[in-house]
N, C-alpha and C positions, 0 to 999 in steps of 0.2 A: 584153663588148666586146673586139674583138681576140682572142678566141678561133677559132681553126679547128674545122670540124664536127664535127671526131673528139674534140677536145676539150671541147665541148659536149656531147657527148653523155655524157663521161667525168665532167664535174662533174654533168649531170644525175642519173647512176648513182649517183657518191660523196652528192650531196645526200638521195636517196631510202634509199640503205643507212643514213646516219648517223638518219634518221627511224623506223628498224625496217620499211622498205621490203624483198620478197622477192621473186627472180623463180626459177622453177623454168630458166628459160636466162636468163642475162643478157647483155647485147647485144654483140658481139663486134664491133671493129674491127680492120680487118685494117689490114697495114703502110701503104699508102696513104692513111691515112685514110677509105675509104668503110665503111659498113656491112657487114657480111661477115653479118653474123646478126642481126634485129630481135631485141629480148627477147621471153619469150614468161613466161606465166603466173603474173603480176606478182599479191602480195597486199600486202594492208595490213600494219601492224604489228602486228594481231589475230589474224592469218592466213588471217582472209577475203580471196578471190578482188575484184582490183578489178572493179567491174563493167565495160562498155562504155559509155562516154560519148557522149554526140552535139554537137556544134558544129553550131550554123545560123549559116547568112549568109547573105545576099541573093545571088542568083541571075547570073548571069555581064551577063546583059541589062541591071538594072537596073543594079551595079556591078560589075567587073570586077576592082578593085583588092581589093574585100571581100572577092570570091568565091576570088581569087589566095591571099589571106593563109590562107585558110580549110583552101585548096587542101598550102600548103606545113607549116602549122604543124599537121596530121595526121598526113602525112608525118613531119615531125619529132618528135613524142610516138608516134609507133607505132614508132618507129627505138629510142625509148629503155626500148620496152616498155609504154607508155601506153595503153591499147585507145579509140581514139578515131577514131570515122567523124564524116566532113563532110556535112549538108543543108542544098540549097541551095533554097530557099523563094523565093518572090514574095513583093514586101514586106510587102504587106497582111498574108499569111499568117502571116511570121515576127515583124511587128508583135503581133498576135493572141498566138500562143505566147508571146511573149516579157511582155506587156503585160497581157492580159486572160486566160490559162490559166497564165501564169507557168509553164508544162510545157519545162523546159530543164533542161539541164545547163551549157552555153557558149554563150553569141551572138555575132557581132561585129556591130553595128550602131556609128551614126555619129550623131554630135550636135551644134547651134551654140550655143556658150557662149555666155554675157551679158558682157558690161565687168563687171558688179554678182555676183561670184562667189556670186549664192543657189542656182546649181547645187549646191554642197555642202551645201544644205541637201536641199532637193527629191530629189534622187538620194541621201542616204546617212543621212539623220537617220530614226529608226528607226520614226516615228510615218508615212514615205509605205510602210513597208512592206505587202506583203497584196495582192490580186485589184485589177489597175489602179494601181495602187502607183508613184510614179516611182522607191523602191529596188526595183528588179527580181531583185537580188543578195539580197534578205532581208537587207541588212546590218544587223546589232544592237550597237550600243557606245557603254554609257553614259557611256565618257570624249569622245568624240566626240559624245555629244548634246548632253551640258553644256556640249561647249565652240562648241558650234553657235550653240545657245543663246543666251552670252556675244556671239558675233558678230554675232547677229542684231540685239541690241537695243542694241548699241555704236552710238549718233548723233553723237556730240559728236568724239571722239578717232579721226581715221580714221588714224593712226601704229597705232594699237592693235586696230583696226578689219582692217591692214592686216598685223601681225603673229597675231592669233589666224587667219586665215585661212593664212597660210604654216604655220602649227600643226597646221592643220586637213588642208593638203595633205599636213603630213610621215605625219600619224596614216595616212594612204589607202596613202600609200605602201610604210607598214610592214604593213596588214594585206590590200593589194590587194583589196577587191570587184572593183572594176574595172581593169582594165589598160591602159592608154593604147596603142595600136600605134602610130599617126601621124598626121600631122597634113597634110592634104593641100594643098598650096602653088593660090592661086586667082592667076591673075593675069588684069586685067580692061583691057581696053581700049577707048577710046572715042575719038571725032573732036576732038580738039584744038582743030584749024582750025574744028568747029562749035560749040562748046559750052566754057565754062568753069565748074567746081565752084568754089564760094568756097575748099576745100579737099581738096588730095587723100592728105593726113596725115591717115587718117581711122584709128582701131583696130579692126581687123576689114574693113579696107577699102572702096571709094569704095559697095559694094554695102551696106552698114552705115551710110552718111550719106545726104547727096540723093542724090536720081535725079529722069531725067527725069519721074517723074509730077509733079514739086516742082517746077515751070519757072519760079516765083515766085521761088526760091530763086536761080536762075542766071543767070548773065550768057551773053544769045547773042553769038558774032563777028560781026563784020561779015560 
């Protein structure tokens, strides 16, 4: 944060040399800050050649924003010597790969969390891993199952209920399966003058509580 590209791309460098990262060029920033030279011929710390990676997103049609991120953060990791191409799949398709051949490297797909944080369990406890699996990341960490575990079957003390999951976020944080990029702002609008919600403090918004299918639920205007 508050770094400028060229510097970004400079801590990216320092971060991978300090890892026993090697590249046969390493990526040259000229005085302006732009790129002047992508890296090129980037190995491990073994001195194996990294291989080429593939990113899927969904396709420009269905979103725009995915296919965007998808677009620039290629860009960005081939700048710092990363060998990394973007395909852009139809959902179904990248659904599939992602879901039922597990055949990736990177995705960016999109998810609606619960109020009830059991996503941490379903997406990273290590028993959804495998073919259809909701950890699609293979994530394995048995400090993170037991304390999954722990959360799950916390009924009584939701204080505690309510710390072992902030626990549970720092662990993700620190070993990244997944990456958060953003979180896309909904704002929903409906006729005032016809229709009143009991509430429009809803979490997750008014599309998360009633709706008109619930007309039981609501008060019509006059």
């Amino acid at each position: 944060k508050g770094m400028s590209r060229a510097e970004r791309i400079r801590e990216a460098v320092r971060i991978l040399e300090a890892a026993g990262f090697r590249w046969s060029e390493k990526p040259v920033i000229g005085a302006d800050g732009s790129v002047v030279r992508p890296g090129q011929g980037l190995r491990m710390p073994n001195g194996a050649p990294v291989k080429p990676l593939e990113l899927l997103a969904p396709t420009e049609s269905y979103d725009a924003l995915r296919a965007t991120f998808a677009a620039w953060i290629e860009r960005w990791l081939n700048e710092a010597g990363i060998p990394v191409h973007k395909t852009l799949l139809g959902f179904n398709v990248l659904s599939s790969r992602v879901n039922d051949q597990q055949d990736m490297d990177m995705w960016i797909l999109g998810n609606t969390l619960s109020v009830f944080p059991n996503y941490l369990n379903v997406f990273f406890h290590s028993r959804f891993t495998g073919l259809r699996g909701r950890n699609t990341a293979g994530y394995v960490s048995p400090e993170f199952d037991k304390l999954v575990e722990d959360f799950l079957s916390e009924t009584d003390d939701m204080g505690r209920a309510k710390s072992l999951a902030f626990q549970l976020q720092d662990i993700l944080a620190r070993d990244i399966p997944w990456f958060p990029l953003y979180r896309t702002p909904i704002i929903e609008a409906y006729r005032s003058d016809q229709i009143r919600f009991p509430t429009t403090s809803v979490l997750g918004g008014i599309q998360g509580g009633p709706h008109p299918g619930y007309i039981e639920s609501m008060e019509l205007a006059e």
